[in-house]
C-alpha positions as CSV (number, residue, x, y, z in Angstrom):
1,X,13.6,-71.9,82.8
2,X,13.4,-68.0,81.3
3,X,15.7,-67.2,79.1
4,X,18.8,-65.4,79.8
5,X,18.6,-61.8,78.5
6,X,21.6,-59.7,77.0
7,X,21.3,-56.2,77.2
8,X,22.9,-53.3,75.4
9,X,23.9,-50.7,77.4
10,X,24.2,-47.3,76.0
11,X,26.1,-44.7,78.1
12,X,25.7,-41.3,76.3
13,X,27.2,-37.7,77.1
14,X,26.4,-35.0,75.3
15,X,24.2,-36.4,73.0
16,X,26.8,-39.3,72.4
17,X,27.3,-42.9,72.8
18,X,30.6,-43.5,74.9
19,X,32.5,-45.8,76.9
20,X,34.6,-45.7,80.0
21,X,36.9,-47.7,81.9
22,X,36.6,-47.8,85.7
23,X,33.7,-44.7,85.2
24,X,37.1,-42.8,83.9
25,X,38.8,-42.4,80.8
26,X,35.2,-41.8,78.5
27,X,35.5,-41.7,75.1
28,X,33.0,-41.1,72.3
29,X,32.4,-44.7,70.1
30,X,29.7,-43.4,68.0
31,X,25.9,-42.4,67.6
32,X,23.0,-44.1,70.3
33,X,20.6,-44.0,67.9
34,X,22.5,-45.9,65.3
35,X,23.9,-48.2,67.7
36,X,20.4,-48.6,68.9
37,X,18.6,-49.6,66.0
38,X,21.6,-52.2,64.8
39,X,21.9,-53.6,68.0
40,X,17.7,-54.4,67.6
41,X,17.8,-55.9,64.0
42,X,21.0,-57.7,65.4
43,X,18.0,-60.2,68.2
44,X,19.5,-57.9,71.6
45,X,17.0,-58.5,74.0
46,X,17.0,-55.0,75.5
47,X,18.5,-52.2,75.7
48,X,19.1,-49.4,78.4
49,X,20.3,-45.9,77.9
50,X,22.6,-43.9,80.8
51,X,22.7,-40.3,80.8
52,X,25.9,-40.7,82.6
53,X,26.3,-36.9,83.7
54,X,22.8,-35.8,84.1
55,X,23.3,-36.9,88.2
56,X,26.9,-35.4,88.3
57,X,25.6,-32.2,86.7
58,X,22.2,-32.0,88.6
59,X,20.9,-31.7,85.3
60,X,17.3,-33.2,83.4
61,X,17.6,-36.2,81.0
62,X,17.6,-35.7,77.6
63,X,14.2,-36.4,76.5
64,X,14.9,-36.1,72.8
65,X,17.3,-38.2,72.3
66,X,15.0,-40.6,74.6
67,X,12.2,-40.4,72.0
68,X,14.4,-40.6,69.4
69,X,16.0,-44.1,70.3
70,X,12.4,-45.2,71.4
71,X,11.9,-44.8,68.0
72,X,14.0,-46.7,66.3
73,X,13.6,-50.0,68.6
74,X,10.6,-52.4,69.6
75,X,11.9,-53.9,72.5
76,X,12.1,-53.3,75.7
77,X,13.8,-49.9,77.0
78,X,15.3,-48.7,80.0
79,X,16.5,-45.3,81.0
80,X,18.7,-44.0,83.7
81,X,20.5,-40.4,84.7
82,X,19.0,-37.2,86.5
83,X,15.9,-38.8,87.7
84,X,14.7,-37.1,90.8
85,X,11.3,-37.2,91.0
86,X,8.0,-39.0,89.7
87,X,7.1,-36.6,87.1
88,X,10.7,-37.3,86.0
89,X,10.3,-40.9,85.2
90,X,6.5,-40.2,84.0
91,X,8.5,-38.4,81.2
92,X,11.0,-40.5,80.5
93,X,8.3,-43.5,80.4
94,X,5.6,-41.0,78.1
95,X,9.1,-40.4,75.7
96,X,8.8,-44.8,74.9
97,X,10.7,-46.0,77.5
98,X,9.1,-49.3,79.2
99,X,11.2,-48.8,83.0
100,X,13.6,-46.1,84.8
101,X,16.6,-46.5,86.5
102,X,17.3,-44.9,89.2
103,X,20.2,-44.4,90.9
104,X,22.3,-41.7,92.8
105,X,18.6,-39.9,93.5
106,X,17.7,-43.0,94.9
107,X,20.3,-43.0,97.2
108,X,19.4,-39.5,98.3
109,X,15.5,-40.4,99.1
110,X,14.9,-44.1,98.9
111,X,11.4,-43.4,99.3
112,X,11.1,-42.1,95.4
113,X,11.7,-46.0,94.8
114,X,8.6,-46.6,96.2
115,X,6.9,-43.7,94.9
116,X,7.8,-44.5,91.4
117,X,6.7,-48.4,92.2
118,X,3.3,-47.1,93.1
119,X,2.8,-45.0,90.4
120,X,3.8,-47.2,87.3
121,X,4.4,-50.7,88.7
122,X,7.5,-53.0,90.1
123,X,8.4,-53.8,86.6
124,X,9.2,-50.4,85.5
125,X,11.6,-49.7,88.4
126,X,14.9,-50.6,88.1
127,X,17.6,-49.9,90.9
128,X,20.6,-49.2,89.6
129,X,23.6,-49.5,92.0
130,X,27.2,-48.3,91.3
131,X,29.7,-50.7,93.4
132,X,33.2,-50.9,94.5
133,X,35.5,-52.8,96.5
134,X,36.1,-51.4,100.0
135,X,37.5,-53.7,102.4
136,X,39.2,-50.7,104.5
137,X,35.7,-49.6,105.6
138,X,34.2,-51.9,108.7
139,X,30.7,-51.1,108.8
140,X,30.6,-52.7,105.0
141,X,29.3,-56.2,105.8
142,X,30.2,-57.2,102.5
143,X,33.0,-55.5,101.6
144,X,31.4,-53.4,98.4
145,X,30.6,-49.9,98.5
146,X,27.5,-48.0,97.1
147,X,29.1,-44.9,95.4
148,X,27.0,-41.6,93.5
149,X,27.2,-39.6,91.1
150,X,28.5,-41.4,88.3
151,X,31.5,-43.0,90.6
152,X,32.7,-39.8,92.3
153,X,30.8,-40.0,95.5
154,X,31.6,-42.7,98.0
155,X,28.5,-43.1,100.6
156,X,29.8,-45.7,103.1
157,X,26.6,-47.7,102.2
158,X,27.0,-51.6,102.0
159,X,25.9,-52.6,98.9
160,X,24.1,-56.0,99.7
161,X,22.0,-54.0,102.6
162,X,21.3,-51.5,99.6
163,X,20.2,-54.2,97.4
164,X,17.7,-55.5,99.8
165,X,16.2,-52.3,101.3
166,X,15.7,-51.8,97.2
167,X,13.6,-54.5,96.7
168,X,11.7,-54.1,99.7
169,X,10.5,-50.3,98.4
170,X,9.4,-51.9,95.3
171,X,12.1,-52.3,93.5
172,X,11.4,-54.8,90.1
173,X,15.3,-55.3,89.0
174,X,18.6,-54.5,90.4
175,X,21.7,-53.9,87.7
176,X,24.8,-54.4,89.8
177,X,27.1,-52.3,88.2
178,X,31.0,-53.0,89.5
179,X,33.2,-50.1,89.3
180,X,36.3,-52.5,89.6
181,X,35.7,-54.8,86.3
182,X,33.8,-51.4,84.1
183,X,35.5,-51.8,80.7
184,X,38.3,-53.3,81.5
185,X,36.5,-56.7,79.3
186,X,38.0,-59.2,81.7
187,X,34.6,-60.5,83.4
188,X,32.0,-59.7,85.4
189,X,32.7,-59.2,89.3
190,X,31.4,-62.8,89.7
191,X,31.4,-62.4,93.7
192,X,29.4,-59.5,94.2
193,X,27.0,-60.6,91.5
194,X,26.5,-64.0,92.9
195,X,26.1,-62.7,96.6
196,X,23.2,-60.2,95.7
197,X,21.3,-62.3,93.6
198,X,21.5,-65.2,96.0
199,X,19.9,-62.4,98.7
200,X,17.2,-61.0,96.5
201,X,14.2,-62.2,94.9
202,X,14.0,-59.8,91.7
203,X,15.6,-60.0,88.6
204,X,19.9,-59.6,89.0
205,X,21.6,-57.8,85.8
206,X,25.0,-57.8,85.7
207,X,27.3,-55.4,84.6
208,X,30.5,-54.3,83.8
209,X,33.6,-56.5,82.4
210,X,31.8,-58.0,79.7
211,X,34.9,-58.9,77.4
212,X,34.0,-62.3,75.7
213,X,30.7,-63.9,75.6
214,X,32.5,-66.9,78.3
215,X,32.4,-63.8,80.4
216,X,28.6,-63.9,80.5
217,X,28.2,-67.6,80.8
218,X,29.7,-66.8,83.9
219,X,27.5,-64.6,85.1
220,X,24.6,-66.6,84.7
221,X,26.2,-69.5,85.8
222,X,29.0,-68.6,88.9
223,X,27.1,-65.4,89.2
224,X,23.7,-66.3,89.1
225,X,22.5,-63.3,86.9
226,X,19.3,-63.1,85.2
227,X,20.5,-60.9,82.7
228,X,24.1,-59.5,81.6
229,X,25.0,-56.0,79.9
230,X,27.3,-55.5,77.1
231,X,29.1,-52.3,75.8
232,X,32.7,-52.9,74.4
233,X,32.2,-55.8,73.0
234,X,29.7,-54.6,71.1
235,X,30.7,-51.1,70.4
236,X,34.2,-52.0,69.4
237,X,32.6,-55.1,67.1
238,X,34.2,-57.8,68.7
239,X,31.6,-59.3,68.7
240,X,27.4,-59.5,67.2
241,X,24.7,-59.7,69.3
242,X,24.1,-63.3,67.6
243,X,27.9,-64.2,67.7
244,X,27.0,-64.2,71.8
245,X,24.2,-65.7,71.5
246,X,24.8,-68.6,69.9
247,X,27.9,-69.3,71.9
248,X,25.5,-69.6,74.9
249,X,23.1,-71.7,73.3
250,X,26.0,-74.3,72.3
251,X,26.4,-74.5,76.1
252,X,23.0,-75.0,76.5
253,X,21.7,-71.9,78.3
254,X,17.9,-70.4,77.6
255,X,18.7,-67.4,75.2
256,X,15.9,-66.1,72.4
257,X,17.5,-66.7,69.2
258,X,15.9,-65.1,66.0
């Protein structure tokens, strides 16, 4: 069985690591770079870094501070926010990152999913969905909504259909990110994740809620996730990259341990 692989994910504005609740309420926690380079010597698996406004203010990636954490870190390194285009992701992939996310521009022309598939390869294309609940909307098989734009824009796309089409256009991973659970450290939106990784093939990441490190035994477990993302609990120092990990291996899950 592969290991189970916990990710650190680094939302940054303005050149700074922060932290939201719901997509709302964002508030500065400290420096990505520093954050970065503990969270490595700490055994983190991986890391991915969010412009989280570059979509919202139709606006590049910040490149520097790109290199910069690529820098500091020898593992692999994701990057997502303002990526419109192939040349986009060819920077963001010449500045050290090892895959893209892509997201809201995605959304827009699904088509750059493939594009970017053919030029660098499946496993440096990750989709990146933003999810809420929407059970007021009929045409949403599933009941979760595909939003953009870091959360502001709903599209009236269902978000299982979304996950599929993604993987047919070349799509290597999906990161399910759930609105409902972001930040609020109570668990992982166990449903959702479990429904889309039991209709794709690819790699399932799930994100948003990770409180305690029960919460991601859960999500490889009732939510079938290949991978999990932490943010509070790491930021706020509840908890080390290897106090998590060794509560999983106690339970007997496939984690790397260093």
């Amino acid at each position: 069985m592969l290991s189970k692989r916990i990710i650190a994910c680094l939302d940054v504005r303005d050149g700074k690591l922060v932290k939201s609740v719901q997509f709302v309420d964002t508030k500065e926690v400290g420096d990505p770079v520093a954050a970065a380079r503990s969270y490595y010597e700490d055994g983190i698996d991986e890391l991915v870094f969010y412009d989280i406004t570059a979509s919202s203010d139709r606006r590049d990636i910040m490149i520097d501070v790109v290199s910069e954490v690529a820098s500091q870190v020898f593992i692999p390194f994701s990057v997502g926010g303002g990526l419109r285009s192939v040349e986009d992701c060819g920077r963001v992939l010449a500045a050290g990152a090892e895959k893209v996310n892509l997201n809201t521009a995605a959304v827009e022309n699904p088509e750059l999913i493939t594009e970017v598939s053919e030029a660098f390869g499946a496993q440096a294309v990750v989709l990146s969905m933003d999810v809420r609940k929407n059970d007021a909307l009929a045409v949403l098989t599933s009941g979760y909504e595909i939003v953009t734009h870091g959360g502001r824009k709903p599209t009236g796309m269902d978000a299982v259909k979304w996950a599929i089409r993604g993987e047919k256009l070349g799509a290597g991973e999906l990161v399910v990110n759930a609105i409902d659970t972001d930040g609020m450290r109570e668990g992982y939106e166990l449903i959702l994740t479990r429904i889309i990784s039991d209709s794709v093939s690819i790699p399932v990441i799930a994100s948003g809620g990770g409180g305690h490190p029960e919460h991601l035994d859960e999500a490889f477990t009732l939510g079938g996730a290949d991978a999990a993302l932490v943010a509070s609990m790491l930021h706020y120092g509840d908890y080390s990259v290897h106090d998590i990990k060794s509560y999983l291996d106690e339970l007997g899950l496939p984690v790397r341990l260093t």
